[in-house]
C-alpha positions in Angstrom: 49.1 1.0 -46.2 48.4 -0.8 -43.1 46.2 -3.9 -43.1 42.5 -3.3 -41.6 41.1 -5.7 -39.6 37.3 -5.9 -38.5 35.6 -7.6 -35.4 32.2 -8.4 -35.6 31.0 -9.0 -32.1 32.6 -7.5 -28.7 32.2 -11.1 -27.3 35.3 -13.2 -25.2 36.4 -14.0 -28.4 36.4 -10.9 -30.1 38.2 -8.9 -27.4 41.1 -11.6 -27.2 41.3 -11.2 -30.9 41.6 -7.2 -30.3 43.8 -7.5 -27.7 46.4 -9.7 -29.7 46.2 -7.9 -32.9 46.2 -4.1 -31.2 50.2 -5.1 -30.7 51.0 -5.0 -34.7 51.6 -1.7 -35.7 50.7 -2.3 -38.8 47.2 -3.5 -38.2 44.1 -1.1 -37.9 41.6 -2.6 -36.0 38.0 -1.7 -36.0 35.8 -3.7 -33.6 31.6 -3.6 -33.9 28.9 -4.5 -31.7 25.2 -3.5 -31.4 26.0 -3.4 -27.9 28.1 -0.7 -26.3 29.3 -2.8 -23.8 31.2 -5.9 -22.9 29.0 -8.3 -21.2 30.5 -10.4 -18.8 28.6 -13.4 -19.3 29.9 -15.6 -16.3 28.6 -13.4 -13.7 25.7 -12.7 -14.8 24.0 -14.9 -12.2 24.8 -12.6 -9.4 23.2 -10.1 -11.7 19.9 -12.3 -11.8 20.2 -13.0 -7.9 20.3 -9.0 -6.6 24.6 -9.7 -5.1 25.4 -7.2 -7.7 24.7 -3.6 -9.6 24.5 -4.2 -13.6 27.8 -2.1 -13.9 29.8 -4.8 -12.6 29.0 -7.1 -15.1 30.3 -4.6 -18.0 32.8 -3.0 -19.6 32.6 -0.6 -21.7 34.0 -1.2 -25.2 34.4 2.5 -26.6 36.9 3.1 -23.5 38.4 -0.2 -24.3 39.0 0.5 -28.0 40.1 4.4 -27.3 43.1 2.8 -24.7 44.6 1.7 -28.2 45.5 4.1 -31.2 45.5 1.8 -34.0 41.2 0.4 -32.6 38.4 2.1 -33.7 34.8 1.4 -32.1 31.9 1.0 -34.0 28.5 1.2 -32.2 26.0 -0.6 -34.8 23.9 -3.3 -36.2 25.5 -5.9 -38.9 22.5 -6.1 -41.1 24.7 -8.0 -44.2 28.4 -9.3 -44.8 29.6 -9.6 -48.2 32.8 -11.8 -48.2 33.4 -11.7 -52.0 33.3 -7.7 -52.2 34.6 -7.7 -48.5 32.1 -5.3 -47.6 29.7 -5.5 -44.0 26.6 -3.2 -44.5 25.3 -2.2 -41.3 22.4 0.1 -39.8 24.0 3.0 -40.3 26.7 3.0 -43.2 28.7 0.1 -44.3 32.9 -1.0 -43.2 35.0 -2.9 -45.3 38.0 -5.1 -44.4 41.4 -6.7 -45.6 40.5 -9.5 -43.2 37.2 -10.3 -41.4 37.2 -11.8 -37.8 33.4 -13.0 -36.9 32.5 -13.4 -33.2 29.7 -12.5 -33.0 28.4 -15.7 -30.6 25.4 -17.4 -30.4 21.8 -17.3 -28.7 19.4 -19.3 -27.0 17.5 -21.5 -28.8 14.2 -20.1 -28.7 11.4 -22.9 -28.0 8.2 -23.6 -30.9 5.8 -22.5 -28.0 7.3 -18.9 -27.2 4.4 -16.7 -28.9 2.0 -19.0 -26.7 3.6 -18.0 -23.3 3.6 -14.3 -22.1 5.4 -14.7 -19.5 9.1 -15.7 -20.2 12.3 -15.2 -20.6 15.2 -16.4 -23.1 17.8 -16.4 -20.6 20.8 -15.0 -19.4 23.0 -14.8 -22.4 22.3 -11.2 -22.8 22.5 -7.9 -20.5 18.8 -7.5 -20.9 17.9 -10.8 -20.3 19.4 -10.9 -16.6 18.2 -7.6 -16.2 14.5 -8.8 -16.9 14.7 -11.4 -14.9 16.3 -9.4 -12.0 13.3 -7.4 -12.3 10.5 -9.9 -12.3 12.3 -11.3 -9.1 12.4 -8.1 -7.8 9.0 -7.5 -8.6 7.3 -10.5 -7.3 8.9 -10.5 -4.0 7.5 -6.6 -3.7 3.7 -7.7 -4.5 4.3 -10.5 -1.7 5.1 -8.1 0.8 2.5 -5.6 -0.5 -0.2 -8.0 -0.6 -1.9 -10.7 1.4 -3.5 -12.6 -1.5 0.1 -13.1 -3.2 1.5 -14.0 -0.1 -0.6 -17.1 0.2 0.1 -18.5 -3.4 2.7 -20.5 -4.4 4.6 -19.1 -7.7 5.8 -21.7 -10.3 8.8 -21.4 -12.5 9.5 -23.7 -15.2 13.5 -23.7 -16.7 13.9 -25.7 -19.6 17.2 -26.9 -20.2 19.5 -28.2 -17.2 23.2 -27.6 -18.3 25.1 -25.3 -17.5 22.9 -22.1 -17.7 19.4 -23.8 -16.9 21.5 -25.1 -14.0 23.3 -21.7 -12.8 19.8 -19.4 -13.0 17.9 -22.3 -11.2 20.6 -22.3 -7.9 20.9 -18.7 -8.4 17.0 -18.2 -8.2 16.0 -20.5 -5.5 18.9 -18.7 -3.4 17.7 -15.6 -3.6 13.9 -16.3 -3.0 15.3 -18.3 -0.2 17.4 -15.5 1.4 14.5 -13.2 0.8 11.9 -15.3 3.0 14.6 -16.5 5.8 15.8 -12.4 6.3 12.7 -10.9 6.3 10.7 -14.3 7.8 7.9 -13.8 5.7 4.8 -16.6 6.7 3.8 -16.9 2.2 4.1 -19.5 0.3 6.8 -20.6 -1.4 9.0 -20.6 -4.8 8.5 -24.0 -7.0 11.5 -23.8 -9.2 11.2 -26.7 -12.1 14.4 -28.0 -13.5 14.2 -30.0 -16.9 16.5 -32.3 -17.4 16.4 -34.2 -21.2 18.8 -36.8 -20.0 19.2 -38.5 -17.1 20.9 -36.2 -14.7 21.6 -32.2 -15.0 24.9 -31.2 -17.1 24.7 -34.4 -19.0 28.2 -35.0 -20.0 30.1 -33.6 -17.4 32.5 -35.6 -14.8 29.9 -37.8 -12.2 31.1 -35.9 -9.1 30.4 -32.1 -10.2 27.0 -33.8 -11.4 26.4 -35.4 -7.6 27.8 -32.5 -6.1 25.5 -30.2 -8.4 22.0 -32.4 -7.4 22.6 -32.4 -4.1 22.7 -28.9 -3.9 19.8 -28.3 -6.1 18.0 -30.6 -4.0 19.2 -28.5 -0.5 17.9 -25.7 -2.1 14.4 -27.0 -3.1 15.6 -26.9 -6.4 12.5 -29.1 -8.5 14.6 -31.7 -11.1 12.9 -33.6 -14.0 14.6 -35.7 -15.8 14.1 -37.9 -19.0 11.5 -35.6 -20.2 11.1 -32.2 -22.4 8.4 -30.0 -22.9 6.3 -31.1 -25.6 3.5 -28.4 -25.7 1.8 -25.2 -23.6 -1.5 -25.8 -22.2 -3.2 -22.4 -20.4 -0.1 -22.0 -18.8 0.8 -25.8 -18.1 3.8 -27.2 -19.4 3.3 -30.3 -21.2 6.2 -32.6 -21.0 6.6 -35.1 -23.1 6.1 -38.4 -20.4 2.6 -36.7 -20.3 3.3 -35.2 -16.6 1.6 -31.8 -16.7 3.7 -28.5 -15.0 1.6 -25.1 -14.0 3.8 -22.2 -14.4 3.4 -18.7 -13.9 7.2 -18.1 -15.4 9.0 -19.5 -18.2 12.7 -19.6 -18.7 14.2 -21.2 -21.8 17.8 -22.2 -21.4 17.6 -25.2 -23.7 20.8 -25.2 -26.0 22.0 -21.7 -28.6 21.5 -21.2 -31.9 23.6 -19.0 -34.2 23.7 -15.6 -34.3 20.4 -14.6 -36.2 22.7 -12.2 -38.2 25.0 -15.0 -39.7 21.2 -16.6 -41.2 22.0 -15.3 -44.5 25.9 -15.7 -44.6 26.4 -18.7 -47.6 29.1 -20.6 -45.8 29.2 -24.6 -44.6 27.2 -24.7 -41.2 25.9 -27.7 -38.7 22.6 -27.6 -37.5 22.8 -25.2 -34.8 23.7 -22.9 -37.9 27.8 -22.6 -36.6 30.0 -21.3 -38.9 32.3 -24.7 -39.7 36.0 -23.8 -39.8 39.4 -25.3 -41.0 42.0 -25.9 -38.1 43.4 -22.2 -38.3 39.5 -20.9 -37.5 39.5 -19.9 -41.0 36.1 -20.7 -42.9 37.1 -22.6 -45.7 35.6 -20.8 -48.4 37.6 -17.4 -47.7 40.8 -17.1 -46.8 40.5 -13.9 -45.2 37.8 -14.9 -42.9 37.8 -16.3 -39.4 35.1 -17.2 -37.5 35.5 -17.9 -33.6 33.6 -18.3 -30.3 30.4 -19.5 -30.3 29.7 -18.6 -33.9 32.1 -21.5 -35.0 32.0 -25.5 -34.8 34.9 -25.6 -32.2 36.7 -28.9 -31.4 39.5 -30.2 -29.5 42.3 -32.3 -31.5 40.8 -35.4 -31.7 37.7 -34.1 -33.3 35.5 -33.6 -30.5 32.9 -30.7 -30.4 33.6 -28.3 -27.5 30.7 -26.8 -25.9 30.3 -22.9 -25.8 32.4 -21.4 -23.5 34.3 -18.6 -22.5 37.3 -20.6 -22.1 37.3 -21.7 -25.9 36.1 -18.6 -27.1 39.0 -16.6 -26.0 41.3 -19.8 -27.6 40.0 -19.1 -30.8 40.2 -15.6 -30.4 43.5 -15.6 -29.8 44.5 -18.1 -32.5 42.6 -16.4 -35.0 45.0 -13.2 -34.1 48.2 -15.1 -34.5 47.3 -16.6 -38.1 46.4 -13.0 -39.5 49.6 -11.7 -38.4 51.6 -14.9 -39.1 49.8 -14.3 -42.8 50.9 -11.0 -42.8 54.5 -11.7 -41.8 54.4 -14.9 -44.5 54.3 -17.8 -41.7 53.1 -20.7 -41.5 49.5 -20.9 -39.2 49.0 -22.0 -36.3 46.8 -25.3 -36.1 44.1 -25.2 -33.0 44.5 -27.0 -29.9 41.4 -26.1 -28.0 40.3 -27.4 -24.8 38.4 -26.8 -21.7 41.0 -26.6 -18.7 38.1 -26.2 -16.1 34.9 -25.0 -15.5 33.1 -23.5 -12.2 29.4 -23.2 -12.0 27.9 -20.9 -9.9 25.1 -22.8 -7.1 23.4 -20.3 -5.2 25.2 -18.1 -2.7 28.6 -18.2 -1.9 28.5 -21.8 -3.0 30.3 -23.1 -6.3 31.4 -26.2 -7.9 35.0 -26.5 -9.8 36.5 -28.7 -12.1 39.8 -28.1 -12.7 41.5 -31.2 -14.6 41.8 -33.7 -12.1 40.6 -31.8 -9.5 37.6 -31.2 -8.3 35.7 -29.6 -5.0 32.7 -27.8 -4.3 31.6 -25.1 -1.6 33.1 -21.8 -0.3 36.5 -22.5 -1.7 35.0 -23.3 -5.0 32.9 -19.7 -4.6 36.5 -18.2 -4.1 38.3 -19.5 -6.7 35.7 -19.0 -9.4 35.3 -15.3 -8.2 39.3 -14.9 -8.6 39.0 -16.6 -12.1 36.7 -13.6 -12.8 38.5 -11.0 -11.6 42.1 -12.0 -13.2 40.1 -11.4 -16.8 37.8 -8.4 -15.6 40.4 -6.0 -13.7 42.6 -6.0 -16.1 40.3 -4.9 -18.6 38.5 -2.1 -16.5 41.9 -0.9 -16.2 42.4 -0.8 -19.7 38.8 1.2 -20.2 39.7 3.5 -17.6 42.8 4.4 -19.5 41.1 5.1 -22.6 38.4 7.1 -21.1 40.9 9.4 -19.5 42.1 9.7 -23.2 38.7 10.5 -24.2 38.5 13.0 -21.7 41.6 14.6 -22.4 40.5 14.9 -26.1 37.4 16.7 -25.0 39.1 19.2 -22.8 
């Protein structure tokens, strides 16, 4: 009988996990997500600034599963996992597993206030999320050109949260309200766009030039940065911060750190305090042996102990790795220890305009759009081509 293996969570992680494992014949795979789709979490900010359709920033995960004859798709909600009967109930019916993979990421950290404010967003983790935001973008700018009274108010936007996604929507934002008023010369008012910063600087803890490179162009853009502070309270649609400056907002975007998964709440295993799953040095979790956890869902960290931020980059690592040591169990091998690390990062800045880090290299601009557009496409093609492939066997099935 072959071995079944189930992904929870069609995230970076959990396709690199599917993709590694889909190569053992005698693995069955079955992959599930409430989502039906892929989201491609790295360009979403194009998505939030109107330089591209929704569909670009997908891909589909039934097509993707249906390319391989040993994955099986499963569109649902994980409502409960039970490790000791090795059972996962979900909305509809229930799966269970020879080995469990969870991947099923993280979310951002909702702030204390968020029933107080009706206008805001959580973000652009999610599809929907960029979507809404797209929207209310979209929507703004149309009752400014509609309407004299708009036209002559200034709009306020309040980000908590300046790493790298507070950072990313705020460049992205100011960009596009920028373009907006230069190409159709509007005489309104402008965008205030306020960046909070906890620490000293935006992306605390990131190399001193991509943090110069980064302010300076937030600054070029109009781009409103304050630091040393957090919001402490709402006030009738004031942000409160807590150095007792007061912030009117008409929008709020909280980008403020992730939490786990709300699904993993319940799940009795060892967590830190952003409720991440911890795991051994195989990305097992310690109390099962046939249960890995990876991506965002985990306490990642590099080999000398150091906690990795979220990223695609280690996601996919762990994915991967989690892959090997189920088939290395499977073929009674030794695992694989992790050696995660972050090779390089690029951060979107408005525009055509990026910054990249790439070990000891490091440059901003044009060039930097270009390569970070190139890192994107090298993972996205070659999984639309794989989608298209098993969509044309889904068609051929149907005919």
């Amino acid at each position: 009988m072959k071995h079944h293996v189930v992904i929870l969570g069609g995230s970076y992680g959990g396709i690199s996990a599917l993709r590694k494992l889909q190569s053992d014949p005698n693995i069955l795979i079955t992959l599930i997500d409430r989502h039906p789709c892929h989201y491609l979490q790295t360009e979403g900010y194009e998505l939030i600034a109107g330089d591209t359709y929704f569909s670009n920033t997908i891909v589909n995960l039934s097509s993707l599963c249906a390319n391989y004859p040993n994955v099986t798709f499963r569109h649902s909600t994980v409502r409960e996992i039970d490790p000791k009967q090795k059972r996962i109930f979900l909305e509809e019916g229930e799966e269970s597993y020879d080995t469990l993979i969870i991947a099923m990421g993280c979310v951002t950290k909702r702030f204390e206030c968020d029933t107080q404010v009706y206008h805001y967003s959580s973000g652009a983790k999610s599809l929907r999320g960029a979507l809404k935001l797209n929207r209310f973008f979209q929507d703004e700018l149309y009752k400014r050109l509609e309407s004299d009274r708009h036209a002559k108010e200034n709009f306020n936007i309040v980000i908590g949260g300046a790493g790298l996604s507070g950072v990313e929507i705020a460049a992205s934002m100011q960009h596009f309200f920028n373009r907006y008023y230069r190409s159709n010369t509007l005489s309104c008012e402008t965008l205030n766009i306020h960046l909070i910063a906890s620490r000293e600087s935006v992306l605390h803890g990131m190399h001193p030039k991509i943090i110069k490179i980064t302010t300076k162009r937030l600054k070029s853009l109009r781009v409103k940065i304050h630091t040393h502070c957090r919001i402490a309270a709402i006030e009738d649609h004031e942000a409160v911060m807590t150095n007792g400056e007061k912030i009117p907002f008409d929008f709020m975007i909280f980008a403020g750190g992730t939490t786990a998964n709300p699904a993993l709440k319940d799940f009795e295993a060892d967590k830190n305090r952003k409720g991440q799953i911890l795991v051994d040095d195989s990305m097992r979790c310690p109390a099962y042996s046939n249960l890995y956890v990876i991506g965002d869902a985990a306490e990642l960290k590099d080999r000398q102990g150091n906690i990795l931020p979220p990223t695609a980059m280690t996601a996919m690592g762990s994915g991967t790795l989690a892959a090997e040591n189920i088939i290395n169990t499977l073929d009674a091998k030794a695992l694989k220890k992790a050696d995660l690390r972050i090779e390089g990062i690029a951060i979107a800045l408005g525009g055509k305009y990026a910054a990249v880090d790439i070990k000891f290299i490091r440059f901003s601009g044009y060039p930097a759009y270009l390569t970070k557009k190139l890192i994107e496409k090298m993972y996205k093609w070659p999984l639309w081509w794989l989608a298209y492939r098993g969509f044309k066997k889904i068609e051929n099935c149907r005919i």
